[in-house]
mmCIF file as gemmi writes it, N, C-alpha and C atoms, coordinates in Angstrom:
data_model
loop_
_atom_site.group_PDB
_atom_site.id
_atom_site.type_symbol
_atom_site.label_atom_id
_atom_site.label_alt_id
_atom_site.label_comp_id
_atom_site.label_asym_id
_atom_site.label_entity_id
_atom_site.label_seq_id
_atom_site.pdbx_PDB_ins_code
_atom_site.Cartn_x
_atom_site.Cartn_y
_atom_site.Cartn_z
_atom_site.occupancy
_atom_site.B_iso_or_equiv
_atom_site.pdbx_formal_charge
_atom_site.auth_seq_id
_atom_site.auth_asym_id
_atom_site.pdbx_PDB_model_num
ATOM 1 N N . UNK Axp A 1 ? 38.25 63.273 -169.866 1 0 ? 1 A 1
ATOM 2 C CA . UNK Axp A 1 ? 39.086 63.781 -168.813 1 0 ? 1 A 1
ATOM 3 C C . UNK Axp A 1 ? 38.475 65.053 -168.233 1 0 ? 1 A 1
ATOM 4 N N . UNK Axp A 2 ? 38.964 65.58 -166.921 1 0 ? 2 A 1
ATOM 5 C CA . UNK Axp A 2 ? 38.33 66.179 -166.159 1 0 ? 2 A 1
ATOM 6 C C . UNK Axp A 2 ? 38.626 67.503 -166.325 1 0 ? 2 A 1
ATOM 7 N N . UNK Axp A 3 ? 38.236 68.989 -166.31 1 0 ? 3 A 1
ATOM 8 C CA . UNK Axp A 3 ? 38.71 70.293 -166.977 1 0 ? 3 A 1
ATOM 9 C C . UNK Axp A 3 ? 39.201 70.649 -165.281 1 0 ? 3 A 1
ATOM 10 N N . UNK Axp A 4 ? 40.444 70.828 -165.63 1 0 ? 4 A 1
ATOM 11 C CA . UNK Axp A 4 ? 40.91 71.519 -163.906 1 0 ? 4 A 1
ATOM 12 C C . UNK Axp A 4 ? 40.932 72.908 -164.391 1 0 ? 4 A 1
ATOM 13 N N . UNK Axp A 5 ? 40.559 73.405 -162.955 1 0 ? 5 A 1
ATOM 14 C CA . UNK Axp A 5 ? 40.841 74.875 -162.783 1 0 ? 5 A 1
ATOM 15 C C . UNK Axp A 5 ? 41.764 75.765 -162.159 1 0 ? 5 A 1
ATOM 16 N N . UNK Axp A 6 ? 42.092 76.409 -162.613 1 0 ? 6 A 1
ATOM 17 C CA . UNK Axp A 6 ? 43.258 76.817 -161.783 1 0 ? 6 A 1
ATOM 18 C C . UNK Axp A 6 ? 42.972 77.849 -161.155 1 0 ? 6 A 1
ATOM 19 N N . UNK Axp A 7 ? 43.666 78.054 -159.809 1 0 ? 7 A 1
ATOM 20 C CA . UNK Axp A 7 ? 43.323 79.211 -158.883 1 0 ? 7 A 1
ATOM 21 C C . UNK Axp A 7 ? 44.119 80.187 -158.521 1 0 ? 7 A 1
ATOM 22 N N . UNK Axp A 8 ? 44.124 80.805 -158.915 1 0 ? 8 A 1
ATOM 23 C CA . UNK Axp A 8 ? 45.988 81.886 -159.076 1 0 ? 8 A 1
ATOM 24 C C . UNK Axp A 8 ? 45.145 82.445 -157.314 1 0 ? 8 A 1
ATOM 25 N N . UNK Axp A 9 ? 46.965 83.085 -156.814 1 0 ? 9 A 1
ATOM 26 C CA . UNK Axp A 9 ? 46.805 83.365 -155.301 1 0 ? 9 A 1
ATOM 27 C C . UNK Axp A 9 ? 46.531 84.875 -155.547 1 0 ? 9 A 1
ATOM 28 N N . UNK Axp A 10 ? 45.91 85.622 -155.304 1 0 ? 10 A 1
ATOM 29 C CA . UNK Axp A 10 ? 45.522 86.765 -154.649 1 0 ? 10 A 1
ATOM 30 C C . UNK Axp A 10 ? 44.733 87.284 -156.02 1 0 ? 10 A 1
ATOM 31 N N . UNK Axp A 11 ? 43.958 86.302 -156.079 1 0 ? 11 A 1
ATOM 32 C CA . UNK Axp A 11 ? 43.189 86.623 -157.606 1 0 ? 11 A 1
ATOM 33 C C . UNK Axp A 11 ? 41.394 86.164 -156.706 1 0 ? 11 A 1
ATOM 34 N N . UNK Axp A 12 ? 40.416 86.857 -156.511 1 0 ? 12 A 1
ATOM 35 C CA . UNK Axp A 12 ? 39.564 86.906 -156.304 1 0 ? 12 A 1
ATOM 36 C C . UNK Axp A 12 ? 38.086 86.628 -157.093 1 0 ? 12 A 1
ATOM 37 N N . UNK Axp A 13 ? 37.292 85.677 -156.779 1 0 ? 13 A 1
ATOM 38 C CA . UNK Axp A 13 ? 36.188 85.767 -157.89 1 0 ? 13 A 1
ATOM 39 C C . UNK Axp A 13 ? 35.444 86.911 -157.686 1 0 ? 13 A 1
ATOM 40 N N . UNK Axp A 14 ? 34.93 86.806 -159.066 1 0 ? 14 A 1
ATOM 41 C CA . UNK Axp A 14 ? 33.85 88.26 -159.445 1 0 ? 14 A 1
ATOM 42 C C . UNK Axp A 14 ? 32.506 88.072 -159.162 1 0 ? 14 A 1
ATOM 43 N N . UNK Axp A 15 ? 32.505 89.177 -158.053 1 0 ? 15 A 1
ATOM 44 C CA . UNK Axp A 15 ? 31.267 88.949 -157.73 1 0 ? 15 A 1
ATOM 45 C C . UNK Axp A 15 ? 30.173 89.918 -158.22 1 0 ? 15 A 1
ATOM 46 N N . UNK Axp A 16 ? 28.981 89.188 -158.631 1 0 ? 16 A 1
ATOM 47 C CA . UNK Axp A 16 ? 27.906 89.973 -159.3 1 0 ? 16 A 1
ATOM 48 C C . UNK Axp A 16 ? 27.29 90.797 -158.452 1 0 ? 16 A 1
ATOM 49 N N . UNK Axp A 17 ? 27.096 92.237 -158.654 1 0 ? 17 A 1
ATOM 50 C CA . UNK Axp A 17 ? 26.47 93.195 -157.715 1 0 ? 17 A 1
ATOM 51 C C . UNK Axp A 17 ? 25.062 92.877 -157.824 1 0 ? 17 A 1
ATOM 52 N N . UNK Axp A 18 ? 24.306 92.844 -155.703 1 0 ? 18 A 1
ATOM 53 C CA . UNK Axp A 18 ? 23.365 92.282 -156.397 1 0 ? 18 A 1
ATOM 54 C C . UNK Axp A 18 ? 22.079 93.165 -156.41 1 0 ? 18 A 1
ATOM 55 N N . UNK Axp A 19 ? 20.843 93.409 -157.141 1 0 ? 19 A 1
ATOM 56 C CA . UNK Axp A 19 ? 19.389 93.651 -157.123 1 0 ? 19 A 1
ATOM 57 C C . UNK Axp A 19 ? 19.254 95.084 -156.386 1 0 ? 19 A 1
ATOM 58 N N . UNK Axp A 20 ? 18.518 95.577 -156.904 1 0 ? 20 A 1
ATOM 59 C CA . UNK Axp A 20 ? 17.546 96.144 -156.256 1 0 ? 20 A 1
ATOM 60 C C . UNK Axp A 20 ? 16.635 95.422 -155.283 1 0 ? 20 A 1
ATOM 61 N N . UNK Axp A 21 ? 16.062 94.531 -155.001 1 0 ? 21 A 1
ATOM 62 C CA . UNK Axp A 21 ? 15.301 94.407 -154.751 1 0 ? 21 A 1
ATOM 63 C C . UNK Axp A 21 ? 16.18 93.527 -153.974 1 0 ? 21 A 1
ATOM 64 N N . UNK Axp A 22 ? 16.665 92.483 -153.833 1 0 ? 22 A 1
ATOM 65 C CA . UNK Axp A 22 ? 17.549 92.024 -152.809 1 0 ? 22 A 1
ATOM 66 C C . UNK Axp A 22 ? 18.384 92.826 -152.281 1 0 ? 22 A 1
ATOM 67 N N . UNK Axp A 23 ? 18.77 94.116 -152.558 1 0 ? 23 A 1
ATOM 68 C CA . UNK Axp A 23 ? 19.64 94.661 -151.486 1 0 ? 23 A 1
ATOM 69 C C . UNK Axp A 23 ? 18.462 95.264 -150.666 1 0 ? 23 A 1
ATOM 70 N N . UNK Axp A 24 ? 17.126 95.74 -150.597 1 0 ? 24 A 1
ATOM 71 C CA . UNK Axp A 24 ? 16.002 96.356 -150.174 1 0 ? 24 A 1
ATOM 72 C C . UNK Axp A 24 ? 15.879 95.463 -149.058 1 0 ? 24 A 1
ATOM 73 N N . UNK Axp A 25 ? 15.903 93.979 -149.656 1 0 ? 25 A 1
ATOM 74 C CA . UNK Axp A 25 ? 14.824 92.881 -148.395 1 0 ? 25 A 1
ATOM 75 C C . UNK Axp A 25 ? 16.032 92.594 -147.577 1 0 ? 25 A 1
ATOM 76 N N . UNK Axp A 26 ? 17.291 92.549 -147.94 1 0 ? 26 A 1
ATOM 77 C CA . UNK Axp A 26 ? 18.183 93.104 -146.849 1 0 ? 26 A 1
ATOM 78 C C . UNK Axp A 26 ? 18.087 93.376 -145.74 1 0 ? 26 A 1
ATOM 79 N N . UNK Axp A 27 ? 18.067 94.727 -146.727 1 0 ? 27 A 1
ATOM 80 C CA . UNK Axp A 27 ? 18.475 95.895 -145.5 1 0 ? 27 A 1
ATOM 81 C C . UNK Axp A 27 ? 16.957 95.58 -144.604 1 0 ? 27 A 1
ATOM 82 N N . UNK Axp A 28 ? 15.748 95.263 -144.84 1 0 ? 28 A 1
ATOM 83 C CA . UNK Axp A 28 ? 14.505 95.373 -144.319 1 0 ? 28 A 1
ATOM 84 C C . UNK Axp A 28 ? 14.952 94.09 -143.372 1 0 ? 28 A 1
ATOM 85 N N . UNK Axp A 29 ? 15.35 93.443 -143.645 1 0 ? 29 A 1
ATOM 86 C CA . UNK Axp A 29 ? 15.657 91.692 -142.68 1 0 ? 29 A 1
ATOM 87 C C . UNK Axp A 29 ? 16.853 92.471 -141.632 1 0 ? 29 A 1
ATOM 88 N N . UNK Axp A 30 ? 17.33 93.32 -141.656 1 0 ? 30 A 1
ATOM 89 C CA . UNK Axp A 30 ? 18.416 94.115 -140.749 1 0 ? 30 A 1
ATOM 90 C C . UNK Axp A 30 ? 17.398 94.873 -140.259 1 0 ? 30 A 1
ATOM 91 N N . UNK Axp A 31 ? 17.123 95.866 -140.462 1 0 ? 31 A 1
ATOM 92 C CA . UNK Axp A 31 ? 16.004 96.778 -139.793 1 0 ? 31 A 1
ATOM 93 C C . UNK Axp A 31 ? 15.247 96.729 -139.034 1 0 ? 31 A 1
ATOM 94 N N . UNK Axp A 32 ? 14.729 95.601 -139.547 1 0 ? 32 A 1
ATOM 95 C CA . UNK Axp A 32 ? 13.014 95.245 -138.916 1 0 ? 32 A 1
ATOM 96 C C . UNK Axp A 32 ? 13.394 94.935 -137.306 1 0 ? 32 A 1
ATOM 97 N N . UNK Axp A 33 ? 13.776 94.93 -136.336 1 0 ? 33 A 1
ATOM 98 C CA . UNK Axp A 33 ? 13.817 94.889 -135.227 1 0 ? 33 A 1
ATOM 99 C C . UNK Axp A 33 ? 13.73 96.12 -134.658 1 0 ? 33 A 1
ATOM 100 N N . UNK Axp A 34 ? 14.936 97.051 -135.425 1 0 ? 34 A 1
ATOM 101 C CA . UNK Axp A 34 ? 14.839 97.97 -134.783 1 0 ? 34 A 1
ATOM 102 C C . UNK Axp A 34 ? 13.553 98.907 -135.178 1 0 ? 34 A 1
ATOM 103 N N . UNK Axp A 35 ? 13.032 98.617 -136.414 1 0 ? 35 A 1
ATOM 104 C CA . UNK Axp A 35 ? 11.48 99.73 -136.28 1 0 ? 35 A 1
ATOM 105 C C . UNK Axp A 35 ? 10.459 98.988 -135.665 1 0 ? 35 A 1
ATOM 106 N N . UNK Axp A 36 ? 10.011 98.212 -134.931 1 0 ? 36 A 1
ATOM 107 C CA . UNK Axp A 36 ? 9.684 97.082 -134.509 1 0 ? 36 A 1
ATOM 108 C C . UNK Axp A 36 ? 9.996 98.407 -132.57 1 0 ? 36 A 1
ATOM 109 N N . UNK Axp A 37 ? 11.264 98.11 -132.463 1 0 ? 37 A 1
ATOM 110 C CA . UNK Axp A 37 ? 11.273 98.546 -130.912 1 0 ? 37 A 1
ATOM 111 C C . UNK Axp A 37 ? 10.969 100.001 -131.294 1 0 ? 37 A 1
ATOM 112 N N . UNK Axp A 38 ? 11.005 100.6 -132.112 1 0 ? 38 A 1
ATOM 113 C CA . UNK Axp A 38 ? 11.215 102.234 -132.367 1 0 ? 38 A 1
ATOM 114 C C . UNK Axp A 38 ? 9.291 102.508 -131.975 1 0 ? 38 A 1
ATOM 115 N N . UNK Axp A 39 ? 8.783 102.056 -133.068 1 0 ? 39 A 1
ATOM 116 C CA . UNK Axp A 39 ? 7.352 102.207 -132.972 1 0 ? 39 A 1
ATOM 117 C C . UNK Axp A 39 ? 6.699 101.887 -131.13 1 0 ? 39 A 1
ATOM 118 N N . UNK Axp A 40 ? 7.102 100.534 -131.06 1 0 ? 40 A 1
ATOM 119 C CA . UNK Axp A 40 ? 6.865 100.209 -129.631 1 0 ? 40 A 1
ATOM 120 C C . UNK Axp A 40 ? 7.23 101.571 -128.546 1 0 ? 40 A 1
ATOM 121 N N . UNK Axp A 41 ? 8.271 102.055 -128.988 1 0 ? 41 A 1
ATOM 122 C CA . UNK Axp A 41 ? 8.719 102.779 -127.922 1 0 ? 41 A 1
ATOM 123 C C . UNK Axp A 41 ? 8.113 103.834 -128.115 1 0 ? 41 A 1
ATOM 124 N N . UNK Axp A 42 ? 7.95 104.735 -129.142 1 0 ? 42 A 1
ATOM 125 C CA . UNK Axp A 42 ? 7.28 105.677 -129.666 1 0 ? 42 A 1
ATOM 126 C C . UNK Axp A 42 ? 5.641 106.051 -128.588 1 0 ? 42 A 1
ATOM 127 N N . UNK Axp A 43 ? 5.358 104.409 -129.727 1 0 ? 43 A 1
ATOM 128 C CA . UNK Axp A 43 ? 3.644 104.357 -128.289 1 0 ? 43 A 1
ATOM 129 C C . UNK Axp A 43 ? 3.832 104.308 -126.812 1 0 ? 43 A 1
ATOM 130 N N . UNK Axp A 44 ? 4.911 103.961 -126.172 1 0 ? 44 A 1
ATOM 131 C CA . UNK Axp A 44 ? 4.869 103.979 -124.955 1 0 ? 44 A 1
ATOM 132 C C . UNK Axp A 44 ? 5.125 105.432 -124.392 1 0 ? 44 A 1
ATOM 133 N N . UNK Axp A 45 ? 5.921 106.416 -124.97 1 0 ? 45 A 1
ATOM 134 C CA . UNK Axp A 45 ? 5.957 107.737 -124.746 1 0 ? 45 A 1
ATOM 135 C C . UNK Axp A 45 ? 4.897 108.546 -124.983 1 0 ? 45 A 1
ATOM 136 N N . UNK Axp A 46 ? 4.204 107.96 -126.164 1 0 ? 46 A 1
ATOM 137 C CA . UNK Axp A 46 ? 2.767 109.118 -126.165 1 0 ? 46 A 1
ATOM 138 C C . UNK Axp A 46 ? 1.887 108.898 -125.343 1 0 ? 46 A 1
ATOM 139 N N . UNK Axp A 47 ? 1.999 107.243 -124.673 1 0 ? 47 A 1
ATOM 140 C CA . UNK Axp A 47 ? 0.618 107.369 -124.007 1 0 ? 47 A 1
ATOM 141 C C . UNK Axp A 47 ? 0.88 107.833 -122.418 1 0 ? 47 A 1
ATOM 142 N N . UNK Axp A 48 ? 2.386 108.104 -122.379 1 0 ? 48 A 1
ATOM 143 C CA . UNK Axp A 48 ? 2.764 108.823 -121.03 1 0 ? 48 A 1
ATOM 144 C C . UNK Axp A 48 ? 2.602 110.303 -121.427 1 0 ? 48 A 1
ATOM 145 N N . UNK Axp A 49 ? 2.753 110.95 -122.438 1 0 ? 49 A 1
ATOM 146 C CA . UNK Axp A 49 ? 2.626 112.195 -122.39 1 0 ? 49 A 1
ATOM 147 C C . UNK Axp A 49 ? 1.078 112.638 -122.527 1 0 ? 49 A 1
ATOM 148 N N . UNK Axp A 50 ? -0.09 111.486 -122.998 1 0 ? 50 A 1
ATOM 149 C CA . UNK Axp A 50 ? -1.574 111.882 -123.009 1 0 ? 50 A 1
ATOM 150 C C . UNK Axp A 50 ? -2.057 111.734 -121.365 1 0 ? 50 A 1
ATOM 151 N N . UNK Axp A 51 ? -1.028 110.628 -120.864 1 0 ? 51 A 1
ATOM 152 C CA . UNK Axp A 51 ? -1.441 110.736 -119.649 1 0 ? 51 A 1
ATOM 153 C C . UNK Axp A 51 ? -1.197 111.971 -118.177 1 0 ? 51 A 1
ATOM 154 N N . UNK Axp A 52 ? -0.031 112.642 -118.329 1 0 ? 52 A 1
ATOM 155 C CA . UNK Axp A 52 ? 0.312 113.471 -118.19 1 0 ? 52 A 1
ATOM 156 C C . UNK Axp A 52 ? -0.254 114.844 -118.154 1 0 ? 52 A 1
ATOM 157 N N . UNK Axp A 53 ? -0.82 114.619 -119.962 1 0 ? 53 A 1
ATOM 158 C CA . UNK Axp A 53 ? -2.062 116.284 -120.049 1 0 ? 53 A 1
ATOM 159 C C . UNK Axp A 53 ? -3.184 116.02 -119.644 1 0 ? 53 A 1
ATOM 160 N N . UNK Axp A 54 ? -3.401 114.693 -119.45 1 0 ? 54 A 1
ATOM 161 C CA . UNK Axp A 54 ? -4.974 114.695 -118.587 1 0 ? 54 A 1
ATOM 162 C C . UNK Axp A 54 ? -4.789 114.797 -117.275 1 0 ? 54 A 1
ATOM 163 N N . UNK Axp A 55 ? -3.764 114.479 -116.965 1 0 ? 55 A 1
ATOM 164 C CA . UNK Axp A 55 ? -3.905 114.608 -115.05 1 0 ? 55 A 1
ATOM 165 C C . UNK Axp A 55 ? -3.223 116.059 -114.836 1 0 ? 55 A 1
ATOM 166 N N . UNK Axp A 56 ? -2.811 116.893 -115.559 1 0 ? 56 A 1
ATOM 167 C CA . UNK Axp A 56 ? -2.756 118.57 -115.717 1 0 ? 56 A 1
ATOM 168 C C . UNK Axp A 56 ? -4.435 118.69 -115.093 1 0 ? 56 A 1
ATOM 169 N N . UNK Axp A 57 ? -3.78 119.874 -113.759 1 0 ? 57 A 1
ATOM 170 C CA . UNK Axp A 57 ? -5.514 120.249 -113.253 1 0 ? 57 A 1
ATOM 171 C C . UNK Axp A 57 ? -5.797 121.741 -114.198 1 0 ? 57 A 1
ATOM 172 N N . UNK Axp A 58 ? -7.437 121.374 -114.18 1 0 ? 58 A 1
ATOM 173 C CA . UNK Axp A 58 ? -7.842 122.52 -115.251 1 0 ? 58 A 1
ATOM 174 C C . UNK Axp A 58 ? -7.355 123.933 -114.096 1 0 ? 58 A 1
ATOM 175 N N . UNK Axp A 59 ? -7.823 125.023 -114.951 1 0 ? 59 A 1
ATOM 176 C CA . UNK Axp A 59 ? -7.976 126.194 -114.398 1 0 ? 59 A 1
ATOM 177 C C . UNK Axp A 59 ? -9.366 126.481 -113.609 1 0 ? 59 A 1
ATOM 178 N N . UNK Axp A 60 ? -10.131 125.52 -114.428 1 0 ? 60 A 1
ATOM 179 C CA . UNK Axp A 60 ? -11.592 126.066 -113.748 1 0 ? 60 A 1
ATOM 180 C C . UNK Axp A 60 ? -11.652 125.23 -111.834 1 0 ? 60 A 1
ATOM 181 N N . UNK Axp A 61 ? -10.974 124.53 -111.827 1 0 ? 61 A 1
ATOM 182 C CA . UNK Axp A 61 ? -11.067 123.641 -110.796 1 0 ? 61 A 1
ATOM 183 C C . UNK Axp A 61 ? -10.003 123.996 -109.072 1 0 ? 61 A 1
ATOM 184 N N . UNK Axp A 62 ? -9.24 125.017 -109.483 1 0 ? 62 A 1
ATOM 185 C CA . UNK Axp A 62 ? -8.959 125.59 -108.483 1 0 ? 62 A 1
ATOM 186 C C . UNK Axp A 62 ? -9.046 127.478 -108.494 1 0 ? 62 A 1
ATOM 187 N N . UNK Axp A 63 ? -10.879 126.916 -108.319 1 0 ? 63 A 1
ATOM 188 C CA . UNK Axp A 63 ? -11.385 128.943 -107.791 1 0 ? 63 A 1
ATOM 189 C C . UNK Axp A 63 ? -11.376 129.12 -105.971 1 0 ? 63 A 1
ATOM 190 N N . UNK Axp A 64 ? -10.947 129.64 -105.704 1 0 ? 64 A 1
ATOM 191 C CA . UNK Axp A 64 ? -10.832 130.15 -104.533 1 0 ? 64 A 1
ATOM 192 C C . UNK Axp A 64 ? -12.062 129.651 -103.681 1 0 ? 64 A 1
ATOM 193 N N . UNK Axp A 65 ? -11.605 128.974 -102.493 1 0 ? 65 A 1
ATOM 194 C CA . UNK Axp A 65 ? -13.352 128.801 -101.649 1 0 ? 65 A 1
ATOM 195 C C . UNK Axp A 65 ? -13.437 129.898 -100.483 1 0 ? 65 A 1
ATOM 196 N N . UNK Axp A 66 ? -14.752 130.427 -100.992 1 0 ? 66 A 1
ATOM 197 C CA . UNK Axp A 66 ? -15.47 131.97 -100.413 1 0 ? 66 A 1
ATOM 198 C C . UNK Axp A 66 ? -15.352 131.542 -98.919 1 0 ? 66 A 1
ATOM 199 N N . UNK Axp A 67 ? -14.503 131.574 -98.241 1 0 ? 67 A 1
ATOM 200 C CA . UNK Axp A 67 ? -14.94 131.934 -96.453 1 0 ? 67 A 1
ATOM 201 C C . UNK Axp A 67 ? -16.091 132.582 -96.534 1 0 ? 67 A 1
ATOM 202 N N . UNK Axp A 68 ? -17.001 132.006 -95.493 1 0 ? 68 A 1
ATOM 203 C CA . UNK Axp A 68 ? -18.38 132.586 -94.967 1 0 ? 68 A 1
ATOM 204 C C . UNK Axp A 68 ? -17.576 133.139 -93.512 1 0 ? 68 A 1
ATOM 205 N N . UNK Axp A 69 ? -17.996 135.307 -94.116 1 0 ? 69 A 1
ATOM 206 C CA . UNK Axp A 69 ? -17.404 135.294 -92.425 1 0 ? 69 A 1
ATOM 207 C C . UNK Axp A 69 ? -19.255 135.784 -91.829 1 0 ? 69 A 1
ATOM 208 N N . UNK Axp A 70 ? -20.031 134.912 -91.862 1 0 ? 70 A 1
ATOM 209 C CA . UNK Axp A 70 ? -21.365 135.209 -91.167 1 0 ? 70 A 1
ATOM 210 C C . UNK Axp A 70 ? -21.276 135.226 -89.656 1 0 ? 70 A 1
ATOM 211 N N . UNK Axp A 71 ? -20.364 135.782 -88.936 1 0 ? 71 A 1
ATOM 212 C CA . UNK Axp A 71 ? -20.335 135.113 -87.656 1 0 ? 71 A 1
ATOM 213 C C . UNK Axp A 71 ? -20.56 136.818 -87.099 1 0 ? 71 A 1
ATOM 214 N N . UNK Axp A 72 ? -21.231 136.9 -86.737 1 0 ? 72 A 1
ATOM 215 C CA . UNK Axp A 72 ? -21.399 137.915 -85.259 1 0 ? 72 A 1
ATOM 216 C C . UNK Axp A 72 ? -21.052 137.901 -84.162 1 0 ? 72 A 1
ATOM 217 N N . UNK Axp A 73 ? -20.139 138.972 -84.293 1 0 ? 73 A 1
ATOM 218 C CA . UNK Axp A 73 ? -19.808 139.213 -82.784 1 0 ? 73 A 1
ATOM 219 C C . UNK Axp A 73 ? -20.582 140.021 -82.236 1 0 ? 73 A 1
ATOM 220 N N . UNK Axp A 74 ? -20.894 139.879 -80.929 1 0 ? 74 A 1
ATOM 221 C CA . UNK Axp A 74 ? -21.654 140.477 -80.163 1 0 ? 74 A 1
ATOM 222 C C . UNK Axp A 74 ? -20.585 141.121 -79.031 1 0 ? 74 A 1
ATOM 223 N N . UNK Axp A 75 ? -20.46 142.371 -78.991 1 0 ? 75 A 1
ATOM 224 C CA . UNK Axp A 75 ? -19.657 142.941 -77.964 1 0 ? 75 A 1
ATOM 225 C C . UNK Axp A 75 ? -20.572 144.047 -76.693 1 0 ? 75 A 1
């Protein structure tokens, strides 16, 4: 004969807490998208801010241009 079980009402099974190591690959199977866009985004800001300090004009590149006043007047 068959072993019945009985299920009392507001009686809950016990659940085994689980791993180290399964709560880790978890949380990493949740995550991973977002460090995934984080990094992506990351590189897309630095290579706007390298681009940025290179198109900064130097100092040496705006010196004053010397007017030639060689012109004679003759009065």
């Amino acid at each position: 004969m068959a072993q019945q079980t009985v299920k009392k009402i507001g009686k809950r099974p016990v659940n085994k807490r689980p791993g180290n190591l399964e709560a880790l690959r978890d949380t990493w199977i949740i995550m991973k998208p977002f460090v995934h866009f984080s990094i992506k985004a990351l590189r897309v800001l630095a290579h706007a801010l390298i681009f940025i300090v290179k198109n900064i004009p130097k100092p040496d590149d705006h010196k004053p241009v010397a007017k030639k006043n060689d012109k004679i007047i003759k009065i």
